[in-house]
C-alpha positions in Angstrom: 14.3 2.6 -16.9 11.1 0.8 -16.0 10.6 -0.2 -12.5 11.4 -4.0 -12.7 14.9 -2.6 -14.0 15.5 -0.7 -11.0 14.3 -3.0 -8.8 16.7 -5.7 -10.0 20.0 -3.3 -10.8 19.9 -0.9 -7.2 22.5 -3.2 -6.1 24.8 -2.2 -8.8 23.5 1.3 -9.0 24.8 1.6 -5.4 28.2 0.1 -6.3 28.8 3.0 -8.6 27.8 6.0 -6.8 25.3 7.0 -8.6 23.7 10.6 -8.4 21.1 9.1 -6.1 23.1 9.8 -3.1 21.7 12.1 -1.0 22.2 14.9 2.1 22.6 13.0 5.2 22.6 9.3 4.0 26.0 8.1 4.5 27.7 11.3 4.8 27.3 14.4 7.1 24.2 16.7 5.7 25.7 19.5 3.3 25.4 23.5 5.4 24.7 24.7 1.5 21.5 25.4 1.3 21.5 26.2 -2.5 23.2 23.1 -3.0 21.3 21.1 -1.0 17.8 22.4 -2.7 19.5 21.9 -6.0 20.3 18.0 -5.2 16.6 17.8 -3.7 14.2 19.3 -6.4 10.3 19.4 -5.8 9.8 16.3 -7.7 13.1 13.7 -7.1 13.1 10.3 -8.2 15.7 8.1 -8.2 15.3 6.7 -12.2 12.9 8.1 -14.3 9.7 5.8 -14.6 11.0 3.5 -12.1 8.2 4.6 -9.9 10.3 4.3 -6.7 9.7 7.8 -4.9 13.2 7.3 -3.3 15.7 4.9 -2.9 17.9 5.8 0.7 21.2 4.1 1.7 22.5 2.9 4.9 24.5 5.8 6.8 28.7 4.5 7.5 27.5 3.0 10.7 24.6 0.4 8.9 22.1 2.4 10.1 18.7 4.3 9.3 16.7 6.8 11.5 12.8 7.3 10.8 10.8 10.0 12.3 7.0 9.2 12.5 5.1 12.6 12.9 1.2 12.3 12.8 -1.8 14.1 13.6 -0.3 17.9 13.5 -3.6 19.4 13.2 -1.9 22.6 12.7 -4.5 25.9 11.7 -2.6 28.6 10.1 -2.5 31.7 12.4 -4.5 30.0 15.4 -2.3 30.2 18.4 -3.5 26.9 19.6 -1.1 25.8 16.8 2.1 26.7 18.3 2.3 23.5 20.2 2.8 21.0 17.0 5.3 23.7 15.6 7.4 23.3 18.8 6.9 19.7 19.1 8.1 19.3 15.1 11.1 21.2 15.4 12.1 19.2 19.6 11.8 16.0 17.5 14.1 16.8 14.4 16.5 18.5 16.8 16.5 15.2 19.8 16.1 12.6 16.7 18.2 14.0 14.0 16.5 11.7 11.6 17.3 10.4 7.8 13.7 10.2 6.9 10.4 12.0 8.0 7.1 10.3 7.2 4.2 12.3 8.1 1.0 9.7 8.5 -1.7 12.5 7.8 -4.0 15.1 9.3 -1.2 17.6 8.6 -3.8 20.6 8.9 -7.1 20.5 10.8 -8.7 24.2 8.9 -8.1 27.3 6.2 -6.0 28.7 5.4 -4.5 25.1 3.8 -1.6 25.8 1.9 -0.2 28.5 4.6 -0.7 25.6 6.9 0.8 22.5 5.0 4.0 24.9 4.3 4.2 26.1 7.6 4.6 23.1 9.5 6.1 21.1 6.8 8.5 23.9 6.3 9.9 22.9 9.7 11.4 19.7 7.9 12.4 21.3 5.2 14.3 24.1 7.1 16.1 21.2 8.7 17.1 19.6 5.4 15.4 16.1 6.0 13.8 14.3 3.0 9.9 13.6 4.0 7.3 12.4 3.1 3.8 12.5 3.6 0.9 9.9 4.0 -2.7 11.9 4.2 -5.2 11.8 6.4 -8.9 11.9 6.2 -8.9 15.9 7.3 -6.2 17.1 4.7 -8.9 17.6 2.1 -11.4 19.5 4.2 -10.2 22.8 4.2 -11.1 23.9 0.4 -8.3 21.6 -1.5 -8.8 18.1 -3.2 -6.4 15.4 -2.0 -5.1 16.1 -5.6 -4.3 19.8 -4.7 -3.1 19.2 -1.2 -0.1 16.8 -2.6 0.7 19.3 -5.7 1.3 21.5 -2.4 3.3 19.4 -0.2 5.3 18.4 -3.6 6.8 22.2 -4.1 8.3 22.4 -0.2 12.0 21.8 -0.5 12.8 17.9 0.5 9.2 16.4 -0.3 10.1 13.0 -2.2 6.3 12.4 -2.3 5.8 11.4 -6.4 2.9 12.3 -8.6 -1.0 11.9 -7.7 -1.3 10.5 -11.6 -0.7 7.0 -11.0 -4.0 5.3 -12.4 -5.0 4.7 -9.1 -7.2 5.8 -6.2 -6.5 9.0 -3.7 -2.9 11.0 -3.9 -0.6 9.6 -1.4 0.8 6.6 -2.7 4.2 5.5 -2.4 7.3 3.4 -2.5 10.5 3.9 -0.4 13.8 1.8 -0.7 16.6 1.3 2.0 19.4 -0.3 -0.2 22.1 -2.2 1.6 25.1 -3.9 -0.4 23.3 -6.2 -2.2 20.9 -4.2 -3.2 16.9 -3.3 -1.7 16.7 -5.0 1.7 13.8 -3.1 2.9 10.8 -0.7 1.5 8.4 1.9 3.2 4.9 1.6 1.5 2.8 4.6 1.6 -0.9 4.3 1.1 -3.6 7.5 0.9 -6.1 5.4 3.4 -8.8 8.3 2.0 -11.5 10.0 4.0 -14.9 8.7 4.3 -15.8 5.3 2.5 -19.0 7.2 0.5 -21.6 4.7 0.1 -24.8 4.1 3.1 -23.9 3.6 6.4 -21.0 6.0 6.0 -17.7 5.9 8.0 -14.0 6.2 7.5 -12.6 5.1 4.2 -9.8 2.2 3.5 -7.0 1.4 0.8 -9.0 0.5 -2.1 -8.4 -2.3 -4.5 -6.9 -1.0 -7.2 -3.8 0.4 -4.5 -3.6 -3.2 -3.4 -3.1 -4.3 -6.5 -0.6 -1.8 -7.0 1.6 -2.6 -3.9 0.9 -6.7 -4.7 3.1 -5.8 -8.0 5.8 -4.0 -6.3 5.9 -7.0 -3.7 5.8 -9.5 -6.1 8.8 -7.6 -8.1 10.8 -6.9 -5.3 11.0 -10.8 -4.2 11.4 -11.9 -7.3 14.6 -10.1 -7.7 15.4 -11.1 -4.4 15.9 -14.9 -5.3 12.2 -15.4 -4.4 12.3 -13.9 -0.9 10.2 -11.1 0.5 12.0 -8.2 1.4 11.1 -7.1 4.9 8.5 -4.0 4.4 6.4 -1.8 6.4 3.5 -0.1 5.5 2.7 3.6 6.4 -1.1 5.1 6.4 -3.5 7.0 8.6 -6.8 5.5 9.0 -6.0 2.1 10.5 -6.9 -1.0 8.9 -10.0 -3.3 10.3 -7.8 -5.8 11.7 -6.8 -3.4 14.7 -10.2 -4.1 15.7 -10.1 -7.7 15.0 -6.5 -7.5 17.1 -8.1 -6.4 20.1 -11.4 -8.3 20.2 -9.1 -11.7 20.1 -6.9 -10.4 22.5 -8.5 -12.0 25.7 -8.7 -15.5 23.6 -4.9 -15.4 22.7 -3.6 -14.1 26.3 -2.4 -11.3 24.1 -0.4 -8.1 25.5 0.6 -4.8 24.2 2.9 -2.2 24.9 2.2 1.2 25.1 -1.0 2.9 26.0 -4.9 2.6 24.7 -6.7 5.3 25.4 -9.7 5.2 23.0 -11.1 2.6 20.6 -10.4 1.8 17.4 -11.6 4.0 14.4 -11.0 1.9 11.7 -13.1 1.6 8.4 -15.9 -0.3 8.8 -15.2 -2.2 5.4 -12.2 -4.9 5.7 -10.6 -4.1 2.1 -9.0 -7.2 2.1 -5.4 -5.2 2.4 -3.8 -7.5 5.4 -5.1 -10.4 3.3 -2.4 -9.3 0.5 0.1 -8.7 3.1 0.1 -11.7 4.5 0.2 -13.5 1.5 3.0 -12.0 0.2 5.1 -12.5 3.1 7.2 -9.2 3.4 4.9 -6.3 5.5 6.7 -6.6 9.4 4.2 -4.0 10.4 1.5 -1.8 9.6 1.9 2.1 11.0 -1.1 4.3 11.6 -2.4 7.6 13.0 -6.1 8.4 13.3 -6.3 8.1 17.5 -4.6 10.6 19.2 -4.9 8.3 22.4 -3.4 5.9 21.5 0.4 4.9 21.1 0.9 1.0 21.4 2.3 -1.8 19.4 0.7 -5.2 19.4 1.0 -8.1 16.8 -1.7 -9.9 14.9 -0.8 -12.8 12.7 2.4 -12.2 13.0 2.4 -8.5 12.0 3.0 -5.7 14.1 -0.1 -3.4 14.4 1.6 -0.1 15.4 0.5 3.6 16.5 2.7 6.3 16.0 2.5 9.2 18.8 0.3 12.1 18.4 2.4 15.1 17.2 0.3 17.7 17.6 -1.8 20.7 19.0 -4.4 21.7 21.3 -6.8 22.6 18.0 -8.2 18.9 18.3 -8.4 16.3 21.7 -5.3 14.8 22.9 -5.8 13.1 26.2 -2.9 11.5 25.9 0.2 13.7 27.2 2.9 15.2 26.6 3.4 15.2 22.2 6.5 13.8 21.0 6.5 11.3 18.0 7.5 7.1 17.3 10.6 6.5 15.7 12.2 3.5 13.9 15.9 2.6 13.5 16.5 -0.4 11.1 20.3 -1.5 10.6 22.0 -3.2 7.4 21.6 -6.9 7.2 19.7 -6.8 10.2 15.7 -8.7 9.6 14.3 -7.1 12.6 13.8 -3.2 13.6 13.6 -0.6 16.7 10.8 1.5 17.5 10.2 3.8 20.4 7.8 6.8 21.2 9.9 9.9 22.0 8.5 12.6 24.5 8.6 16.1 24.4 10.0 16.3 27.3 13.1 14.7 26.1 12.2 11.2 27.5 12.0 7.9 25.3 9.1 5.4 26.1 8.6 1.6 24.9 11.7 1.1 23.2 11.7 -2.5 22.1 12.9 -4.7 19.3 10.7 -6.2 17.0 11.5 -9.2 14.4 8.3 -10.3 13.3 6.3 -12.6 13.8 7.6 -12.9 17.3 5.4 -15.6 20.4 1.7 -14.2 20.9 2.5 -13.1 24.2 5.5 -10.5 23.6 6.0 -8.7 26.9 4.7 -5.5 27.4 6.9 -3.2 28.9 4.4 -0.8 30.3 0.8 -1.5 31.1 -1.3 -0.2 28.9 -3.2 2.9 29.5 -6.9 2.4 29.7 
């Protein structure tokens, strides 16, 4: 089935209890571990050439838990490691979430596969579907982006497809949340790339060929939506240049955030034209980075929520910004808008506010921002 076709029959493919039903979606998580390994194979997808890494369903109660890890920076065998293992395994255990999206920097040195199954392992030991968005260090520790994905794709639960797309980087993917009438929301994960490679240097962005990649998927998905976006967010690591824009505007447009700044932007210094295609197809709610380990807050620009997950990780890199934990989002049947808060290590939840895009200019922060 080609991926218009699944686009347009998920809805019915729902109704009939297809095979795509999964662990923990709906139903309590199987205690099998055979049979649960069996259901989730290395490479699942829902419909073969539909292109759609996985399509999730609501649990009983409408709703849909996703855990935001970023920035492990986990070295294989370096003690200063143990603190993004711990922090992993508090959030899966507090959170208990459907979905794990990783937004990159998994690993931060060799060895690279020891460490990308050690901390991913984690997830997979608790029987979670994840999936993973890479960061700019993922390929620096002796595999290409290529290699590093062929990796993550043999850990038990990884719903990451195929590099071999015909387009740029690894990481690049489409998630549906069906309801009863079908797709009401997808996750987009782009590979945001390392450094841009041409004078002057820098980080990289999504190129153009992935835009044009998730502008057909947009376009498909409203289409069989009677001509209505369906309400998307976008994952990646490297934020996009209009986090910068966001905050150089904020003093003009009384703006707030909530949650804390603690270091500047370090976006590419190339605007790809990425939030252009957004906006004009009506359907990304909010973009969802990594990158700054400082930095945890949600603001809106144009009408699109700008958001940082929380650092996950270790003492192998910086992190000023105390104690780990990671940002999770519940989204509900039926329901336009979403959730989102940061949870702590310690136990504690921060920032948890409602978001239903676009939403007045002046949102009210619930905690000053950290400077």
């Amino acid at each position: 089935m080609d991926r218009r076709n699944f686009i347009k029959d998920s809805a019915m493919v729902m109704a009939a209890g297809s095979a795509m039903a999964i662990p923990g979606v709906g139903a309590a998580r199987t205690k099998d571990k055979k049979s649960a390994e069996e259901t989730f194979s290395p490479y699942p997808s829902p419909r073969k050439g539909s292109g759609i890494a996985r399509d999730f369903k609501y649990n009983g109660d409408g709703s849909f838990k996703v855990l935001q890890l970023t920035d492990t920076h986990v070295i294989y065998g370096d003690p200063r490691s143990e603190r993004a293992y711990e922090n992993v395994e508090k959030m899966l255990q507090i959170e208990k979430p459907d979905l794990v999206i990783h937004t990159g920097d998994v690993i931060f040195g060799r060895p690279a596969e020891e460490g990308l199954r050690k901390v991913l392992g984690i997830i997979a030991d608790h029987k979670i579907p994840f999936a993973v968005a890479l960061g700019n260090h993922d390929s620096e520790s002796g595999l290409t982006r290529t290699e590093v994905l062929d990796v993550i794709r043999t850990i038990p639960y990884n719903i990451n497809t195929p590099a071999d797309k015909g387009i740029s980087k690894a990481t690049n993917d489409v998630i549906t949340l069906s309801g009863p009438d079908g797709v009401d929301r997808v996750l987009y994960l782009f590979d945001s790339g390392r450094s841009i490679g041409i004078e002057g240097g820098g980080y990289d962005n999504v190129h153009a060929d992935q835009i044009e990649w998730y502008d057909s998927y947009s376009k498909e998905f409203a289409a069989n939506n009677g001509g209505k976006p369906v309400n998307s967010l976008a994952f990646f690591h490297i934020p996009p240049a209009e986090y910068d824009y966001g905050l150089r505007l904020a003093g003009d447009d009384g703006w707030t955030f909530i949650g804390h700044m603690g270091e500047h932007i370090g976006c590419s210094k190339l605007n790809s034209g990425l939030f252009q295609a957004m906006k004009l197809n009506g359907d990304i709610q909010a973009i969802v980075c990594g990158h700054e380990h400082n930095n945890d807050f949600v603001m809106q620009y144009m009408g699109v929520m700008l958001i940082y997950g929380r650092f996950s990780g270790c003492d192998t890199v910086y992190n000023d910004l105390k104690p780990n934990g990671a940002r999770v989002f519940e989204f509900t049947s039926g329901q336009r808008g979403f959730t989102t808060w940061v949870r702590l290590n310690t136990g504690e939840i921060e920032n948890k506010v409602f978001l239903d895009p676009p939403m007045e200019a002046n949102f009210k922060a619930h905690k000053e921002p950290k400077k």
